[in-house]
N, C-alpha and C positions, 0 to 999 in steps of 0.2 A: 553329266546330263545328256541323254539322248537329242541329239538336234532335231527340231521340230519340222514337222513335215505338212506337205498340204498335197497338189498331185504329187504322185511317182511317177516315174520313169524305169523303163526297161532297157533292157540291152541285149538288142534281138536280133546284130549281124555284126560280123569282123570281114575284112578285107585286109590285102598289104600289097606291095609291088616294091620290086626293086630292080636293079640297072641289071642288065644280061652281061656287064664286065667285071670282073672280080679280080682283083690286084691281090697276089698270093704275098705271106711276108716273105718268101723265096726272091719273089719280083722286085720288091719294094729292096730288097736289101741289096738291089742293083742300081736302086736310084740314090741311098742314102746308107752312113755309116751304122747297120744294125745285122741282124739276123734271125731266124725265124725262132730258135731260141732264148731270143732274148726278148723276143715280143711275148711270145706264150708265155713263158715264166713270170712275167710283170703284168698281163694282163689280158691272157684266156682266149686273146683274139689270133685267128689264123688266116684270114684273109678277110677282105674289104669289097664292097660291090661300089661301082663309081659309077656315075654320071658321065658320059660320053662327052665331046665336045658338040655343040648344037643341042642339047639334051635338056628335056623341060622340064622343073620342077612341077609346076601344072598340069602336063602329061602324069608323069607320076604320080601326083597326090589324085588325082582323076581313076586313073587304074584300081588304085588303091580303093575308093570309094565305089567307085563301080560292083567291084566283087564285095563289099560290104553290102550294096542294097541288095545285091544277086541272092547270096546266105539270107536275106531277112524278106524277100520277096517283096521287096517294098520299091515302087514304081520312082523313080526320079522327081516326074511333076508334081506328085505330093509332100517334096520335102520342104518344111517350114524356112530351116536355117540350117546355112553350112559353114562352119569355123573350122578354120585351118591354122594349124599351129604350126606355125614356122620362122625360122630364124635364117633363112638363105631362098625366100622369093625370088621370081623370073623379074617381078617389074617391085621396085621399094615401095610404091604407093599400094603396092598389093596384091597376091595370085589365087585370092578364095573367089574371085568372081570370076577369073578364067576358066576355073573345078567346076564352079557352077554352070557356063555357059558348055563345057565340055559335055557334061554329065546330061547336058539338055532340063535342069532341076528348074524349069523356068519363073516357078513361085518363088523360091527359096530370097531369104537374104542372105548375102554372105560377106563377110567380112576375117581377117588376117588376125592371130592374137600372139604375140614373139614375150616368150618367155622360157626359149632358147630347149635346153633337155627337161625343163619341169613341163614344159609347154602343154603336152596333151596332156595330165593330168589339169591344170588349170585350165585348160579348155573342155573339159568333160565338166567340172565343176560350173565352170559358166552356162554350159548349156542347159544344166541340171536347173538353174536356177529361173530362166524363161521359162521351160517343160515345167516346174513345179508354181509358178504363177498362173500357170494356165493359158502362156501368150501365145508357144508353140508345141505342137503335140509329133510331130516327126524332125527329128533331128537328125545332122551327119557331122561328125566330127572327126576330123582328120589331123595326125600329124605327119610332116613330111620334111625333109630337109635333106640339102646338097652339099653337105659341110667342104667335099672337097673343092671344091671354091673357093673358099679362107683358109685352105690349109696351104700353110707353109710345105713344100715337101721336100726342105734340107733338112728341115729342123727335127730331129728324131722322136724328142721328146712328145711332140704331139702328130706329126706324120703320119704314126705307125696306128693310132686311135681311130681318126676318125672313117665314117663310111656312110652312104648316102643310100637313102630308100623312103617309102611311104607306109601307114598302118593308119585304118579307120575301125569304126563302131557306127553303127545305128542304134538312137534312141528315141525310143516309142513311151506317148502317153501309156500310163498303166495306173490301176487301180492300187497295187503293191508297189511300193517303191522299193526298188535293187541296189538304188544307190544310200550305202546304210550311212555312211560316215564317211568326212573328210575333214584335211588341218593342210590351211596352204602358210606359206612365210617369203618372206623377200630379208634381206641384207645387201643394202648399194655399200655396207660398209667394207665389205669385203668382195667389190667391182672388181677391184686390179687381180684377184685368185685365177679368173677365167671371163678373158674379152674378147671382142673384135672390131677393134676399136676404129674411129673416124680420124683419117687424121688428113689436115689442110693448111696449105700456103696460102697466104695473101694476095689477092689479086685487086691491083689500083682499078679503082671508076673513076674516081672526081678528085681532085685535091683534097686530102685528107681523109679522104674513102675509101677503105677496101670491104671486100667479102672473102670469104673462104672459098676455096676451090682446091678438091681434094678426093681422094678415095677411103672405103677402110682397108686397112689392114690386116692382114694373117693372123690367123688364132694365138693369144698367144694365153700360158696356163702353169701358174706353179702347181705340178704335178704332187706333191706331197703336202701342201696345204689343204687341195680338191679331195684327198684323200681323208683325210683325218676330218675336215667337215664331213663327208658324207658317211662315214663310221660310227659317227656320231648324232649326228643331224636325222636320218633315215631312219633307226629307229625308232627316235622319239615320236617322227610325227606320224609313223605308220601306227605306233603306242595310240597316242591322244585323236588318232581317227579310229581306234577301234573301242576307246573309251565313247568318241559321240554317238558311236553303232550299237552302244553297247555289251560288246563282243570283249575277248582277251585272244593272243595270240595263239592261244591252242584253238581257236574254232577258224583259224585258215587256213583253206585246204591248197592257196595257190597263191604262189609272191611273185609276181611279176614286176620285176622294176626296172626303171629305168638301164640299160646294157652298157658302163663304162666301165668296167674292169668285172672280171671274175673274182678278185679279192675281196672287192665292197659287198660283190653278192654275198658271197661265205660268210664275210663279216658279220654281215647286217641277217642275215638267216641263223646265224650261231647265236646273237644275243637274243633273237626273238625264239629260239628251239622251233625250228623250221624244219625239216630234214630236207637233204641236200636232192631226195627225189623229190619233192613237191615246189622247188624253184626254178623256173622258168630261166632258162639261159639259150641264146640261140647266138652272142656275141663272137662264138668262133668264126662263124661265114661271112656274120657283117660288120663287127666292128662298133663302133657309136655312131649308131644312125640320130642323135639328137631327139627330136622333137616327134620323131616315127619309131624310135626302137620299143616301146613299151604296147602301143597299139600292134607292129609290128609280130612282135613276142605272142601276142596274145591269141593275135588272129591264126599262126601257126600251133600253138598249142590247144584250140579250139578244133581248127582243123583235120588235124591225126586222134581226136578223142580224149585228148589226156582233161581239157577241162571241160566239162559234161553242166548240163541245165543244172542251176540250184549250189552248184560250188559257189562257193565264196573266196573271193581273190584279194588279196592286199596289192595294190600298186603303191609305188612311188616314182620320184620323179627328182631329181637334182642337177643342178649345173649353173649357168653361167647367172648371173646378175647381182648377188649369186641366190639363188630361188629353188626352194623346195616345199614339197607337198606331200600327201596322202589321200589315196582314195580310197574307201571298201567298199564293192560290189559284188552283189549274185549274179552270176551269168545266168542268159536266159530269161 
């Protein structure tokens, strides 16, 4: 069944930004037991862009939104609402109202939504859902994230993955709606595959009293569990969002998905008959930017012409919670 529709929305600018340092795996295999061969061989990735010390996630996801309303010539003070999809904030209570106060968006509401590398898809979907009630009609939705912050960087396994950057979209009331189909999912049953987890000591108050007092912890991630779920997984739900579009997977001209391994890409493009020119992969320079690689992605292939007004793009999105989604949209 087609999902029912009331307004549309558009999708009428990309943005991205990422750190000016890039940690080659040449570099990295000076800090920890690996080499550039053994990263690329497992997963596509050739260097990593970081985050500086002093270095604002908020700035970034800011940049990044910036050059989205730039592309859609759409003024700051007219944006309704800004969500930001992030899983490594400046401040844990929250950094969408620091974007907002950067960006000078002074109407706007904004608010944080963590649901880690599915994140900007589940945040494109939620905003879908205000813009299609009719509450807000300019949107700005950002994903961004600092992963090397919770990265361990002894630990090989996952050192070598991750990489930190920003990617946005503007969405505009419209009479046609672009956004055709989507299928989101959660599983807490399968938390412990990919965390970053809290952990705390007891600290005495009163007789009998204590609270926690603690930080989290380094990423940590069974690498061939995350694997074989999103093999799996990532099809399906790109499948049954292009059942609610109506669509089958020959009428996608462009798979953008989420960037953690260049195998999953293959994977998941070989059971859908994709061909390997029309997948978006830009994971060699950055690595798993999280909750920004997909906007990210997108906003560079926009950029250099490859995805042109009226393409239809399948995204997806998977990682920690463990959470995954499907979006399908016409660009433009």
């Amino acid at each position: 069944m087609v999902q029912q529709r009331q307004a549309g929305i558009a999708l009428v600018g990309s943005g991205s930004a990422r750190p000016t340092v890039a940690l080659t795996n040449e570099e990295l295999s000076q800090v920890v037991d690996t080499s550039d061969e053994w990263i690329r061989t497992r997963t596509g990735i050739q260097q990593r862009c970081l985050l500086p010390a002093g270095g604002s996630l908020a700035e970034l996801a800011a940049t990044a939104g910036r050059a989205a309303l730039e592309m859609a010539a759409v003024e700051a003070t007219t944006v309704d609402l800004i969500i930001l999809a992030t899983s490594t904030p400046d401040d844990l209570f929250g950094s969408a109202a620091q974007v907002q106060a950067q960006l000078g968006a002074t109407r706007a509401v904004a608010f944080d939504l963590t649901a880690a590398c599915s994140g900007f898809v589940f945040a494109l979907v939620t905003a879908a859902q205000f813009m299609r009630n009719g509450v807000y009609k300019t949107v700005l939705v950002i994903g961004a994230d600092a992963l090397s912050r919770w990265t361990d960087w002894t630990d090989r396994r996952t050192c070598v993955l991750f990489g930190d950057g920003a990617g946005a979209v503007v969405l505009q009331a419209s009479d046609r709606d672009r956004l055709l189909g989507f299928e989101l999912h959660s599983n807490g049953a399968l938390n412990g595959c990919l965390n970053l987890p809290y952990e705390a000591q007891a600290e005495p108050l009163a007789a009998g009293k204590t609270v926690q007092k603690g930080t989290y912890q380094p990423i940590t991630m069974n690498g061939k569990e995350v694997y074989r779920f999103a093999v799996k997984r990532v099809p399906e739900v790109i499948e049954k969002a292009l059942f609610h579009a109506d669509l089958t997977a020959a009428d996608i001209q462009w798979l953008v998905l989420h960037q953690a391994n260049q195998r999953i890409l293959d994977a998941v493009a070989d059971r859908l008959k994709v061909p390997s020119e029309r997948v978006v992969s830009n994971m060699a320079r950055y690595g798993n930017t999280s909750a920004a690689s997909i906007p990210l992605a997108l906003d560079e292939a926009v950029r250099d012409n490859r995805i042109q007004p009226g393409d239809i793009v399948a995204s997806s999105g998977f990682g920690a919670g463990l959470t995954w989604g499907a979006a399908i949209f016409e660009w433009g």
